[in-house]
N, CA, C and O of each residue as an XYZ file, in Angstrom:
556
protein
N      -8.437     -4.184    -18.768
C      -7.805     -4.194    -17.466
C      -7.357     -2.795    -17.068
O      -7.786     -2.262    -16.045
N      -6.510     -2.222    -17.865
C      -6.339     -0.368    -17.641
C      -7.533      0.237    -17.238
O      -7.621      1.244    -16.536
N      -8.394     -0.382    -17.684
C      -9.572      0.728    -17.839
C     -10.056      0.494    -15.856
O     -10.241      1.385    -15.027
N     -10.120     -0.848    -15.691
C     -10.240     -1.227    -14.001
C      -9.555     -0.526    -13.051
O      -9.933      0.320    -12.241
N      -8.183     -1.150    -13.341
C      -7.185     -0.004    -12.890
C      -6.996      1.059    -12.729
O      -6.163      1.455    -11.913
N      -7.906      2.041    -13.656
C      -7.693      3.435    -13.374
C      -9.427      3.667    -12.747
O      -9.717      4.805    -12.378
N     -10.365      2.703    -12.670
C     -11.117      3.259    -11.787
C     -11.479      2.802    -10.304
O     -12.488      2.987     -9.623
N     -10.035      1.998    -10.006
C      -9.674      1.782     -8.394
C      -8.936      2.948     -8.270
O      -9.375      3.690     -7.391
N      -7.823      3.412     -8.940
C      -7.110      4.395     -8.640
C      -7.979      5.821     -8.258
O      -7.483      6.549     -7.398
N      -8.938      6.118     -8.727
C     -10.175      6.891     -8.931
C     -10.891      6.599     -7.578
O     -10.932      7.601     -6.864
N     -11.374      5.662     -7.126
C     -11.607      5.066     -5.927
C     -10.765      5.414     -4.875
O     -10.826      6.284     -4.006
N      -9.920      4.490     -5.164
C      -8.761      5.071     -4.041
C      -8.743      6.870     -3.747
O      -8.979      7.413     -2.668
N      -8.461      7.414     -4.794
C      -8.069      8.798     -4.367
C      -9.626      9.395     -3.721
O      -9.656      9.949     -2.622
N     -10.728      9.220     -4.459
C     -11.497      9.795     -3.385
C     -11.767      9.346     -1.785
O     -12.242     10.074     -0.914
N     -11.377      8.085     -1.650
C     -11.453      7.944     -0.496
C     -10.316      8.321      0.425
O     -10.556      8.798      1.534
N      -9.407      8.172      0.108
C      -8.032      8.762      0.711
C      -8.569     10.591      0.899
O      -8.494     11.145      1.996
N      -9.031     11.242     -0.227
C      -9.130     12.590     -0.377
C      -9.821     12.729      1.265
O      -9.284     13.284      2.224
N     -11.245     12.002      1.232
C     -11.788     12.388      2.502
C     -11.165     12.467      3.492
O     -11.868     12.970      4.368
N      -9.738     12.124      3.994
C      -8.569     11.772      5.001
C      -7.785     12.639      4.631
O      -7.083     12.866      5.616
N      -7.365     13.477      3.539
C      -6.420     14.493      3.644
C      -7.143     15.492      2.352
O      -6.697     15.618      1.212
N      -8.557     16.224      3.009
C      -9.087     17.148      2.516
C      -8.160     18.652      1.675
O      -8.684     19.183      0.696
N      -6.971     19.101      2.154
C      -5.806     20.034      2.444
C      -5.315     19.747      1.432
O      -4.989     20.853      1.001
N      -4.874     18.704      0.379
C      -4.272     17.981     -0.095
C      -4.682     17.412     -1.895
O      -5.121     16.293     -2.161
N      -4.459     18.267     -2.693
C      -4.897     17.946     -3.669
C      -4.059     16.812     -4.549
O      -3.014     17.269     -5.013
N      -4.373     15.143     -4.929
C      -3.475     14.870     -6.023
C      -2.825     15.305     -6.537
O      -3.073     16.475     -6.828
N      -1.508     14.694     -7.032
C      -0.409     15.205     -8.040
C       0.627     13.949     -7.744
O       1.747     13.982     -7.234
N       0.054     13.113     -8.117
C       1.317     11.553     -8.572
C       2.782     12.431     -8.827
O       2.742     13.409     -9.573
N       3.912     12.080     -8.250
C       4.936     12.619     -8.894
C       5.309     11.554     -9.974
O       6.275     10.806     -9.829
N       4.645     11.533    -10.856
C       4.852     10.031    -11.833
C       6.609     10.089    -12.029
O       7.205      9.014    -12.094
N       7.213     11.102    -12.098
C       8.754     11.147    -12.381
C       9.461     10.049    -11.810
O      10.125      9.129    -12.288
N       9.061     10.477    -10.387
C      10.084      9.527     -8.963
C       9.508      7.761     -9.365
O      10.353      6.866     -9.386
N       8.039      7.454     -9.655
C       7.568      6.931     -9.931
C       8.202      5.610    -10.464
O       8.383      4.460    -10.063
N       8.528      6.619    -11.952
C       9.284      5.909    -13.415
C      10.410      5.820    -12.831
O      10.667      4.617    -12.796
N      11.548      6.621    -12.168
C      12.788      6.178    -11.896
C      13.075      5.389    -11.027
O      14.158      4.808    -11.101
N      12.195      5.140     -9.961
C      12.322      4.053     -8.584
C      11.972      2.809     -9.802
O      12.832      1.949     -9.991
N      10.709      2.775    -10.578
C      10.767      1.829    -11.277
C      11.717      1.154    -12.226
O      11.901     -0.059    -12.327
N      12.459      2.400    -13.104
C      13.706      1.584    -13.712
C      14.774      0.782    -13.242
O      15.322     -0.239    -13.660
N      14.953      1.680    -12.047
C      15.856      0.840    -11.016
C      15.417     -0.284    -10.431
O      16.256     -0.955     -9.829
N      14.254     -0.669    -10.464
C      13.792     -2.286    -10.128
C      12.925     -1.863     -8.512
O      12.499     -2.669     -7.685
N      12.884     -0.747     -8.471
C      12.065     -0.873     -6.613
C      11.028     -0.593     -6.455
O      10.624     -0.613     -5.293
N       9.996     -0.154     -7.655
C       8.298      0.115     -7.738
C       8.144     -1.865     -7.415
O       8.917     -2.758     -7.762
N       7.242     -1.921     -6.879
C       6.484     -3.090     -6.959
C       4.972     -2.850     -7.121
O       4.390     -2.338     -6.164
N       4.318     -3.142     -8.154
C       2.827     -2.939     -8.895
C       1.856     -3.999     -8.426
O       1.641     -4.798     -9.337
N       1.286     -4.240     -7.467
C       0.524     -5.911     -7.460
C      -0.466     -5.755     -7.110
O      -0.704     -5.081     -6.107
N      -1.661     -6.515     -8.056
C      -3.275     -6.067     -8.400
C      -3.201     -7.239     -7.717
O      -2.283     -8.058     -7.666
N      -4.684     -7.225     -6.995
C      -5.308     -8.312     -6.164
C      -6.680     -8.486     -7.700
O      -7.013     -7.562     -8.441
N      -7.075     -9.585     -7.743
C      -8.180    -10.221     -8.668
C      -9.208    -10.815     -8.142
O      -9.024    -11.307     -7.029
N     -10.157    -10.906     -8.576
C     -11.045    -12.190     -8.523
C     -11.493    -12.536     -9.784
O     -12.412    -11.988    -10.393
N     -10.638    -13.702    -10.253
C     -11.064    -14.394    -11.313
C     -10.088    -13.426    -12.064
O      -9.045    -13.053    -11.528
N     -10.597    -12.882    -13.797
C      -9.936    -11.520    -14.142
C     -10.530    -10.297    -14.050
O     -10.592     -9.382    -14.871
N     -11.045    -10.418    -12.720
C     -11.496     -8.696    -12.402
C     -10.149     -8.347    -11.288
O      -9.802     -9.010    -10.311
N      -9.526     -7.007    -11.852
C      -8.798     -6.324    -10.814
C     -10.003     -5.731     -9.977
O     -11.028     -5.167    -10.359
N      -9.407     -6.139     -8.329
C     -10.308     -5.911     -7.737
C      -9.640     -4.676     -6.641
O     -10.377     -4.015     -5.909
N      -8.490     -4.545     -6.667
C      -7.413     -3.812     -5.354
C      -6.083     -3.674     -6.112
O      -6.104     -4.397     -7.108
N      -5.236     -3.171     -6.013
C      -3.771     -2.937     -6.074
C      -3.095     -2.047     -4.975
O      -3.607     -1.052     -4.462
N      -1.683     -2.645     -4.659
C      -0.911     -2.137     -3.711
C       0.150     -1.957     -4.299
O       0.544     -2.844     -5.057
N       0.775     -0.984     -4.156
C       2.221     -0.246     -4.473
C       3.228     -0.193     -3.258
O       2.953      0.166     -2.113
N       4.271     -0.559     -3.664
C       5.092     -0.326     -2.404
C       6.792     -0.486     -2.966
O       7.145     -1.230     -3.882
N       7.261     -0.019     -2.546
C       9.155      0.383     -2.886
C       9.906     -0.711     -1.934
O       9.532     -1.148     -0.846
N      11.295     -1.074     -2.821
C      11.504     -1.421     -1.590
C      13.370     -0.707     -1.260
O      14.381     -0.693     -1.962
N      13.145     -0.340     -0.230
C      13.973      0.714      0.292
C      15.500      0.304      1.469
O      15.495     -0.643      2.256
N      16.381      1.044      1.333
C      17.447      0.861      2.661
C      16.872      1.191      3.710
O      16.104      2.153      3.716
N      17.145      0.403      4.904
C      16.714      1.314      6.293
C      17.893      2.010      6.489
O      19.087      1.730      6.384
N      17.441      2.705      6.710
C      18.909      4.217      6.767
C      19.592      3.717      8.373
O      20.779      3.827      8.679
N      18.756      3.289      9.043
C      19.153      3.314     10.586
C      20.094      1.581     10.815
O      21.037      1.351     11.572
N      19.429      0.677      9.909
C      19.653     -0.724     10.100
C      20.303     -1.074      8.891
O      19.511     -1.755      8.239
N      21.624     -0.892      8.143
C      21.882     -1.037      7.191
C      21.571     -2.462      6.734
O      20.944     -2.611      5.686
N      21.922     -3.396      7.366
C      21.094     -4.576      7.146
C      19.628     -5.143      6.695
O      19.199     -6.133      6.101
N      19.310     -4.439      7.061
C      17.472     -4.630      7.153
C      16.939     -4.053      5.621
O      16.749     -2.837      5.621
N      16.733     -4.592      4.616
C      15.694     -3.856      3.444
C      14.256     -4.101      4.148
O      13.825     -4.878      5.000
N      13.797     -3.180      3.463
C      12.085     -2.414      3.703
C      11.392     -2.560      2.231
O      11.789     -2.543      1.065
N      10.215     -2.702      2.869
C       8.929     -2.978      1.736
C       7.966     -2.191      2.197
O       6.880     -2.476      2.702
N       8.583     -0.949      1.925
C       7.243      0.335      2.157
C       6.293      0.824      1.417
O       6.351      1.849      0.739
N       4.966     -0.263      1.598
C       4.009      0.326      1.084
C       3.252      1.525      1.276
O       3.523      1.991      2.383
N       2.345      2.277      0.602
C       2.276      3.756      0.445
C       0.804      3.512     -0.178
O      -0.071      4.362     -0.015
N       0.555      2.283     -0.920
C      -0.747      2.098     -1.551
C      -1.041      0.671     -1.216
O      -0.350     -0.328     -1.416
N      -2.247      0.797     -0.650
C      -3.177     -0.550     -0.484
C      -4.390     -0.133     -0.855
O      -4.813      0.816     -0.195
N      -5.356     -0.698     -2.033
C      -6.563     -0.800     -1.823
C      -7.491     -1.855     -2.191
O      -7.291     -2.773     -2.986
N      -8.225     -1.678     -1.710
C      -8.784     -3.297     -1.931
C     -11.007     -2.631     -2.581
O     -11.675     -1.808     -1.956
N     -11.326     -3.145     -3.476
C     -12.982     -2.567     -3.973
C     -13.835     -2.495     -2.373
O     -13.611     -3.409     -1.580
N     -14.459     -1.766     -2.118
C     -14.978     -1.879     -0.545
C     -16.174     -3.034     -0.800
O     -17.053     -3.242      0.036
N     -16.116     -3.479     -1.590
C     -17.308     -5.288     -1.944
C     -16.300     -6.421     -1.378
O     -16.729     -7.404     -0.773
N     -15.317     -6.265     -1.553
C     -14.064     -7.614     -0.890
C     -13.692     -7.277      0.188
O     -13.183     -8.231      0.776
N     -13.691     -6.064      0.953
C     -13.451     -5.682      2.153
C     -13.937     -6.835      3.305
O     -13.177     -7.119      4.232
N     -15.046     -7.364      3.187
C     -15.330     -8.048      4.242
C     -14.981    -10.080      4.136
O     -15.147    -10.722      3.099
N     -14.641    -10.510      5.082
C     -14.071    -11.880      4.260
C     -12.845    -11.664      4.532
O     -12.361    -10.772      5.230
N     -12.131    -12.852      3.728
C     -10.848    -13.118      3.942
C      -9.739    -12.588      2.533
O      -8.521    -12.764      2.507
N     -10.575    -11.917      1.452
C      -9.770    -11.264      0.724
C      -8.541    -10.188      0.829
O      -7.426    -10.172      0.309
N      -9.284     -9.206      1.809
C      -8.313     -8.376      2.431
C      -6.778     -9.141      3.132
O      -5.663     -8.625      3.057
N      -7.085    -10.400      3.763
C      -6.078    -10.771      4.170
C      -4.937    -11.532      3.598
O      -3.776    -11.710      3.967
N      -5.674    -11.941      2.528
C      -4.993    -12.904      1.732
C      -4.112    -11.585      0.527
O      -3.023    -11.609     -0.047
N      -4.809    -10.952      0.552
C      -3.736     -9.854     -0.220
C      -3.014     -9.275      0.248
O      -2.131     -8.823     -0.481
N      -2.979     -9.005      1.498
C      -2.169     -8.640      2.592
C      -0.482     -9.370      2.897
O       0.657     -8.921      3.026
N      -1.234    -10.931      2.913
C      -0.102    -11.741      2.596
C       0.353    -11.974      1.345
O       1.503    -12.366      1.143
N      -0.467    -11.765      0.445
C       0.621    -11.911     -1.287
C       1.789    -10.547     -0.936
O       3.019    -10.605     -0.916
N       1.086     -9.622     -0.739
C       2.054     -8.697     -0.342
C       3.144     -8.750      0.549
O       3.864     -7.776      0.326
N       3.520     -9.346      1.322
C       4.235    -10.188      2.385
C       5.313    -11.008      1.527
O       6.520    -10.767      1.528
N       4.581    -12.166      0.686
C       5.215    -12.768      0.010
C       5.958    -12.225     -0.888
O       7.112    -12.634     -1.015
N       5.456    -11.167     -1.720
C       6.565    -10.890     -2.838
C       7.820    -10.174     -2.177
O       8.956    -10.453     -2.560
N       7.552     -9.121     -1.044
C       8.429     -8.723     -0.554
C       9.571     -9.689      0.137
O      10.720     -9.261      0.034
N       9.395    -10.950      0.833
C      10.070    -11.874      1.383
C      11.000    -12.388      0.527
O      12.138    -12.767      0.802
N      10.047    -12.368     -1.279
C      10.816    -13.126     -2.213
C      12.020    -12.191     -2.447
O      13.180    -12.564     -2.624
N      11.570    -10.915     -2.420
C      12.915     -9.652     -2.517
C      13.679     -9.530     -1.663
O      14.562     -8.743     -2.004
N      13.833     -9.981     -0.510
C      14.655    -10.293      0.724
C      13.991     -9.274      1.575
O      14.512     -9.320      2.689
N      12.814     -8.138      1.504
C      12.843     -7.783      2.062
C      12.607     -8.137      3.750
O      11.978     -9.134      4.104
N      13.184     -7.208      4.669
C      13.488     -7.542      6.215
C      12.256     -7.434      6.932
O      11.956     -8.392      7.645
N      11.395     -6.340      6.876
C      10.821     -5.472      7.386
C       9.225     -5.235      6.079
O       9.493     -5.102      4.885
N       8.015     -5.223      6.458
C       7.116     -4.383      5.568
C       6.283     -3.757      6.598
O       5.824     -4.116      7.683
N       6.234     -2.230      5.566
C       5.878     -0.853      6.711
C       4.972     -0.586      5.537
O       5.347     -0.410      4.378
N       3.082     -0.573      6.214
C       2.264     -0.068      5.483
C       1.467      1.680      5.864
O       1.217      2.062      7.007
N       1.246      2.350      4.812
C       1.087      3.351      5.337
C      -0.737      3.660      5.491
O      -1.375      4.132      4.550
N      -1.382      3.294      6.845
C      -2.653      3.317      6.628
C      -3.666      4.794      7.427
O      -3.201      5.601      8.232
N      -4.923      4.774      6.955
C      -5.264      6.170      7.759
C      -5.548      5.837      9.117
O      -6.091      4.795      9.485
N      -5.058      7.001     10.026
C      -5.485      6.676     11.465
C      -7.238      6.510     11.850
O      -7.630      6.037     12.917
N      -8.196      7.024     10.698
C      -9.708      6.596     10.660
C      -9.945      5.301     10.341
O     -11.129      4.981     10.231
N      -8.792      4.156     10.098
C      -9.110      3.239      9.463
C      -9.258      2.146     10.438
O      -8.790      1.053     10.119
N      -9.994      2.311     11.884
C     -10.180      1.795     12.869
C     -10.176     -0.066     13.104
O      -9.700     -0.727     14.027
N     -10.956     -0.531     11.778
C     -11.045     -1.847     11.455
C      -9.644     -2.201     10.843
O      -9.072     -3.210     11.257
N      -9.062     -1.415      9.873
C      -7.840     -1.632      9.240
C      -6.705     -1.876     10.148
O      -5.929     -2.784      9.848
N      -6.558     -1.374     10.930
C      -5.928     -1.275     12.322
C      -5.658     -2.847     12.965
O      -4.670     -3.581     12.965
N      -7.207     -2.996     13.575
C      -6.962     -4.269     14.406
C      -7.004     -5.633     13.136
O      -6.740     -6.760     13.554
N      -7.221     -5.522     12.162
C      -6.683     -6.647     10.953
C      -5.109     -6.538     10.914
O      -4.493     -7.604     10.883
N      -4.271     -5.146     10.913
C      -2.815     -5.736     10.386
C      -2.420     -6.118     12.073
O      -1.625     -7.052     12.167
N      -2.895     -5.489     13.437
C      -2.469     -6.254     14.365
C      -2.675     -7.454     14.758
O      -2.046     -7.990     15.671
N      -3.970     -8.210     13.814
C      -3.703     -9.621     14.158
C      -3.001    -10.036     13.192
O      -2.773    -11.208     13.491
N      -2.407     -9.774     12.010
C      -1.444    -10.556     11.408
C       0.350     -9.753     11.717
O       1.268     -9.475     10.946
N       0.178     -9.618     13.171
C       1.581     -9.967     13.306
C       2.342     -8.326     13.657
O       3.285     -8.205     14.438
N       1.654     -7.067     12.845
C       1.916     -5.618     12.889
C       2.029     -5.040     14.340
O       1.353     -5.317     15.330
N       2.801     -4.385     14.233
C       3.130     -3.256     15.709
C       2.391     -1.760     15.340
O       2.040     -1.755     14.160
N       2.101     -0.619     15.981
C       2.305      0.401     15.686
C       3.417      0.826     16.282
O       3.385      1.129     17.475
N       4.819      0.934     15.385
C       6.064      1.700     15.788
C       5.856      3.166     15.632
O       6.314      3.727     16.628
N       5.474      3.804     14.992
C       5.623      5.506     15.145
C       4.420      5.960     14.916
O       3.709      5.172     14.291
N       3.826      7.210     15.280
C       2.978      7.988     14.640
C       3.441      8.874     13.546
O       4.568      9.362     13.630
N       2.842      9.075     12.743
C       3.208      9.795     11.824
C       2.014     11.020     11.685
O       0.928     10.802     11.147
N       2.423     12.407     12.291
C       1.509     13.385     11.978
C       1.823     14.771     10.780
O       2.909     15.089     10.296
N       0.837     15.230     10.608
C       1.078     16.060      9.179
C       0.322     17.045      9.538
O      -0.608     16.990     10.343
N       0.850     18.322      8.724
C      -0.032     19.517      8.730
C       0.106     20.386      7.207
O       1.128     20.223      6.541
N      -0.888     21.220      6.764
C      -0.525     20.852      5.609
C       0.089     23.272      6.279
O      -0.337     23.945      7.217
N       1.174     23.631      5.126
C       1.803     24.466      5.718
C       1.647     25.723      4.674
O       2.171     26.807      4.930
């Protein structure tokens, strides 16, 4: 299973890479391990059958603005681009939903690429807004 795991992660980063060329890897595994001791990494592999097929990462955080409101800010979604089409993508979408709901979280904020044109109109039919843009430059 590690061995799967680290070649979605492998996956993932080259495809992400093509979206932030400027930008070389470097996991801060530190922040990583300590959000995790404290209980706010959430780790959750999507399967088929026992093949890891996707994993999403996501924290779950204060809204600084809504003291009320906890957040389930994901930062990692990926799913093998063979399950991409179908209803897998969505159904992991909502496990993700679910665990966060089970954590009370208020709010889940995913972080996706603005090339991800199809990715887009999938989280707006399950329910997603685009609230902010988020732009970057690398300095």
């Amino acid at each position: 299973m590690f061995h799967r795991s680290k070649d979605l992660s492998v996956a993932n980063y080259e495809e992400a890479s093509s979206y932030f060329r400027e930008l070389d890897l470097n996991v801060n595994w530190a922040v990583y391990k300590n959000f995790d001791a404290m209980g706010l990494v959430k780790w959750l592999g999507a399967f088929d059958k026992t093949e890891m097929v996707g994993y999403a990462v996501f924290v779950e955080a204060p809204n600084l603005f809504h003291c009320q409101a906890k957040m389930g800010i994901c930062s990692v979604i990926y799913l093998d681009p063979k399950y991409r089409r179908g209803s897998a993508g969505v159904r992991f979408i909502k496990y993700v939903e679910n665990v966060a709901r089970a954590l009370e979280c208020h709010y889940m904020q995913f972080s996706i690429s603005k090339r991800q044109k199809r990715v887009h109109k999938l989280f707006v039919n399950l329910g997603y807004r685009f609230r902010e843009a988020v732009v970057s430059k690398k300095l």
